[in-house]
C-alpha positions in Angstrom: 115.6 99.6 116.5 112.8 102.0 116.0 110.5 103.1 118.6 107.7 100.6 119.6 104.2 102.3 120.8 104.7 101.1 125.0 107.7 102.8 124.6 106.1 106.0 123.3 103.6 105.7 126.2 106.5 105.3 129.3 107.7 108.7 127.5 104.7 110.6 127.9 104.8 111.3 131.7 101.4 112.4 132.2 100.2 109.4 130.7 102.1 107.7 133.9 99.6 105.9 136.2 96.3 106.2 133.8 94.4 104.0 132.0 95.6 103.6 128.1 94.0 101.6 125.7 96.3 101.2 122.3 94.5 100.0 119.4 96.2 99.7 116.0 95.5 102.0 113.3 95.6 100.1 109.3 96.3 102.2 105.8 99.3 104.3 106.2 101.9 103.5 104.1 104.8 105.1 105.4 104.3 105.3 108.8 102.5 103.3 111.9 99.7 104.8 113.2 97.9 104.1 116.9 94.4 105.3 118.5 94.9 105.8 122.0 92.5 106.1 124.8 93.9 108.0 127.9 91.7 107.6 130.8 88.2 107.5 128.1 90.1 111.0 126.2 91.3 109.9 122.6 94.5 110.3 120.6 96.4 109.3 117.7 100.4 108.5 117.7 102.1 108.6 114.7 105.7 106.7 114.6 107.7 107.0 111.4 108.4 104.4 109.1 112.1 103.0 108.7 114.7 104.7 106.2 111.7 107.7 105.2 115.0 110.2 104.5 115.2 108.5 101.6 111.6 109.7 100.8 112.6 113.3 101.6 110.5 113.6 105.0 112.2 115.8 107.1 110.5 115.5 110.6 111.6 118.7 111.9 109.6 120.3 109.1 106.5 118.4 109.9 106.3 119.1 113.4 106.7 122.5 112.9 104.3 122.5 109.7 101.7 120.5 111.5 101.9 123.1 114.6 100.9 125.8 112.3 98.8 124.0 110.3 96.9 123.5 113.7 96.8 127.4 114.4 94.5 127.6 111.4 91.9 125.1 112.8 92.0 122.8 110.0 94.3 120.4 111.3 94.8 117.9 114.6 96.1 120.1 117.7 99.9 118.4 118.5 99.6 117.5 122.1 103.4 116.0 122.1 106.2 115.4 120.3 108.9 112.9 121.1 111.9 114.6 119.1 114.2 111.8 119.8 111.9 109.7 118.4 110.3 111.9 115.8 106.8 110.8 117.3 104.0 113.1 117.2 100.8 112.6 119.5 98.1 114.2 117.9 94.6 115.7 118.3 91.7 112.4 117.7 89.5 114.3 115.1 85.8 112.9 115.6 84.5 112.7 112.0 84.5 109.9 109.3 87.6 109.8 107.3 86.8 110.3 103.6 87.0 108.2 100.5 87.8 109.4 96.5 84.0 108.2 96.1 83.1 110.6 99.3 84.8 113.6 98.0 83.4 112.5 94.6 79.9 113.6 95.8 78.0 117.1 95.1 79.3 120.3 96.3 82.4 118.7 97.9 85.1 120.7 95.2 83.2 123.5 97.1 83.9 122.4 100.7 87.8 121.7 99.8 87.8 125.1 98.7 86.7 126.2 101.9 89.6 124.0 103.4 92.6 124.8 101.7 92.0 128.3 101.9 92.1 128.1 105.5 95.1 126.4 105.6 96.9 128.5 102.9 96.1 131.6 104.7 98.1 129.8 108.1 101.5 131.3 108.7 104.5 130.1 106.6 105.7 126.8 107.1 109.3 125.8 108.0 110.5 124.9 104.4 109.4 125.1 101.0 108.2 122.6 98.5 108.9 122.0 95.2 107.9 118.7 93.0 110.2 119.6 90.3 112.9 119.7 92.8 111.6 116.6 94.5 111.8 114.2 91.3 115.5 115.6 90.8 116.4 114.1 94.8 114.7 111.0 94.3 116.4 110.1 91.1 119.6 110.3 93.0 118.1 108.1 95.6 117.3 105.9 92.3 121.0 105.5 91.2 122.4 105.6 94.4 120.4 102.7 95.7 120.2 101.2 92.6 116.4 101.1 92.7 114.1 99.8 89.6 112.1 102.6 87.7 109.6 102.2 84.6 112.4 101.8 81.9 111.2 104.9 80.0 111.2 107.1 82.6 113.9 109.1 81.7 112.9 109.8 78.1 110.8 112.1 79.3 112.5 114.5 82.0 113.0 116.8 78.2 108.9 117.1 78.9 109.2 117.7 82.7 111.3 120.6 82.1 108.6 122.0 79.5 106.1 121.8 82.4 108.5 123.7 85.3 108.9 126.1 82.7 105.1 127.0 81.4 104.1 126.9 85.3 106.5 129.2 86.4 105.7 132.0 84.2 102.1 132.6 86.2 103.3 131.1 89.3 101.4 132.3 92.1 103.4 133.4 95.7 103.6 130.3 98.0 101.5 129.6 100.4 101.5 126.9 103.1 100.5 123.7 101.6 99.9 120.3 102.8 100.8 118.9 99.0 99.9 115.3 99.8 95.7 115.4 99.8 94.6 112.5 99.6 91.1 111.4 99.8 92.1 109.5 103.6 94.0 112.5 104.4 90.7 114.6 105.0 88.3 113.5 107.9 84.8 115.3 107.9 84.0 116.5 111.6 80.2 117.1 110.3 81.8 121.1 110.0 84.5 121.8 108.0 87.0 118.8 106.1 89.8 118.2 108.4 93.3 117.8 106.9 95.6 115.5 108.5 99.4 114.1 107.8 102.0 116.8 107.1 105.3 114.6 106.2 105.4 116.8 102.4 103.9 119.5 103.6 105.9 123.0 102.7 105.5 126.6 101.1 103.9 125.8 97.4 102.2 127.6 94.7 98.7 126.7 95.8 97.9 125.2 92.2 100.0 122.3 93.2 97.7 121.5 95.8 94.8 121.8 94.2 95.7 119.8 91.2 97.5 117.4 93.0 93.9 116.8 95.3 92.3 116.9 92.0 94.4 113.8 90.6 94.0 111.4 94.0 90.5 112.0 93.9 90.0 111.1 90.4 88.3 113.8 89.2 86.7 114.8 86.7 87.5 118.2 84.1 84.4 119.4 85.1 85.5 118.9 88.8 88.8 120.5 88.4 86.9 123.4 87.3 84.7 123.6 89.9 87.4 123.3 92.4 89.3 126.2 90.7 86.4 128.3 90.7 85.6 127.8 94.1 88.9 128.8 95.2 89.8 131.4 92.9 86.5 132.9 93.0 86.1 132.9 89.2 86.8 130.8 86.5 90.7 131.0 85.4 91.8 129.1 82.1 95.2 130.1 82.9 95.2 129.0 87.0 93.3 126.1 85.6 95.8 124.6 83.3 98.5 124.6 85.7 96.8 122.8 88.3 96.2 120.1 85.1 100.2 120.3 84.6 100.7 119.9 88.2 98.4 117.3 89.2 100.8 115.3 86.2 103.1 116.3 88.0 102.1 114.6 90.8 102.0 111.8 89.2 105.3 111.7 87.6 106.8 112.4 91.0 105.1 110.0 93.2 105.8 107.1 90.5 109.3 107.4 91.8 108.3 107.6 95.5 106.6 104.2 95.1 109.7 102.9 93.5 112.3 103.8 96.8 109.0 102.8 99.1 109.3 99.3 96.9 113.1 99.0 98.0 112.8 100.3 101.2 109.8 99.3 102.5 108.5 96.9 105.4 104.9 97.0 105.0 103.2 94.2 102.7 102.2 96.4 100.0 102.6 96.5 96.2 104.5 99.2 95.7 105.2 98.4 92.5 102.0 98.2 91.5 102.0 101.3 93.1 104.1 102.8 91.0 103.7 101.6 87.8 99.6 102.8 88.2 101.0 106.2 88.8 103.5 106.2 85.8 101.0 104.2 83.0 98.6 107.2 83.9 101.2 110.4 83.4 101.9 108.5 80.2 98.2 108.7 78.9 99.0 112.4 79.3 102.3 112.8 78.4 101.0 111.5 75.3 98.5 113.1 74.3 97.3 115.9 72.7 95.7 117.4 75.9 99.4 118.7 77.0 100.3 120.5 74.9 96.8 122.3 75.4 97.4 123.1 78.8 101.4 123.9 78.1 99.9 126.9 75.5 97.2 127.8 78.0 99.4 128.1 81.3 101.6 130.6 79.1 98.9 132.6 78.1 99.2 136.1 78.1 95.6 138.1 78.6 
């Protein structure tokens, strides 16, 4: 039986003898999520989701990842961990928790910038992360469990291995990347954009992150180039076109992680849906013209 959220608070002995208020957190689809009030001071508990191996979270890695994410100042403090459990109480970030039309708005490419570079100058995390590598586990998962995928999937793992190969002849050293940056997974404290939920987080070349961002927020090409500049500090037609073939990347791997979340999963959501979205829009790419663009410009020798 997993963990319920009274047990979590009878664990934490100096919660013993206060005043807690639990109140329910909605929107994350892997895990439950609580806001806790401890005598007035706020919290949030974050309990794992059922059968999430099969997803490839490795809680040992988070915790660790999400401790020295918090040494940069960019992320929630961890004020507990429950290892038995693989609970984390963490830090209540005051600040509004952003939207894809939030991030959308002028000067924020700018202010992620600002972000990620705080975070990808943190120490190393625990383990290392690699989406290539990641669609290669979860198609195991996918035979082993017998679990339904877009029926042309396959035909084109030929292409994915065109992609691992252009990115990994500029391929920048690894930094420590969240690589699951979402528009909910930054809160704005009114300071600096807050980066919260490490369950993929690992040591990445940082154009994964940024064109992985770039893809959940929906961007724009004229936003994906203003992120890159604002991170690079220049304009890079190289860097640039491997966060394009990563942020498909992105796509094509997290099509497969809403088919084993559509197997596995307890929550009432589509996954499906979930899933097919992701896939029907790596195809518009996959089929176009625009790939092979960036394939000849990630290659590019100056």
């Amino acid at each position: 039986m997993p963990v319920t959220i009274d047990q979590v608070v009878r664990e934490i002995h100096d919660w013993q003898g206060r005043m807690v208020e639990i109140e329910p957190l909605a929107g994350g689809l892997t895990n439950t999520n609580y806001r806790l009030s401890v005598e007035g001071q706020p919290c949030i508990v974050r309990i794992p989701g059922a059968s999430t191996e099969l997803l490839a979270v490795d809680r040992p890695n988070e915790i660790y990842n999400s401790k020295a994410a918090a040494e940069t100042g960019v992320a929630p403090k961890v004020l507990y961990e429950l290892p038995l459990y693989d609970v984390m109480v963490l830090e209540f970030i005051d600040g509004a928790t952003m939207s894809i039309m939030s991030l959308q708005a002028l000067g924020m490419p700018e202010r992620i910038a600002r972000s990620l570079r705080l975070l990808h100058a943190g120490r190393s995390f625990l383990k290392d992360f690699d989406m290539f590598r990641l669609v290669e586990f979860y198609l195991e998962i996918v035979d082993r469990h017998q679990v339904r995928i877009p029926s042309d999937y396959r035909d084109f793992l030929p292409v994915v291995a065109r992609i691992e190969a252009a990115v990994r002849i500029h391929a920048l050293p690894t930094v420590p990347c969240n690589n699951d940056l979402l528009a909910e997974n930054y809160i704005d404290d009114g300071q600096l954009l807050r980066l919260i939920d490490f369950e993929y987080s690992g040591n990445n070349d940082p154009c994964f992150e940024l064109g992985n961002t770039c893809q959940e927020l929906q961007y724009s090409d004229d936003q994906y180039a203003e992120l890159s500049a604002a991170y690079f500090g220049q304009a890079d037609t190289v860097q640039l076109a491997r966060m394009r073939l990563f942020a498909l990347m992105s796509d094509i791997g997290w099509t497969l992680w809403g088919a084993i979340q559509n197997k596995i999963s307890k929550l009432e959501y589509d996954f499906w849906d979930y899933a097919t979205t992701r896939w029907k829009r790596a195809l518009v790419v996959l089929t176009s013209g625009r790939l092979e663009t960036w394939l000849m410009e990630a290659q590019r020798r100056d």
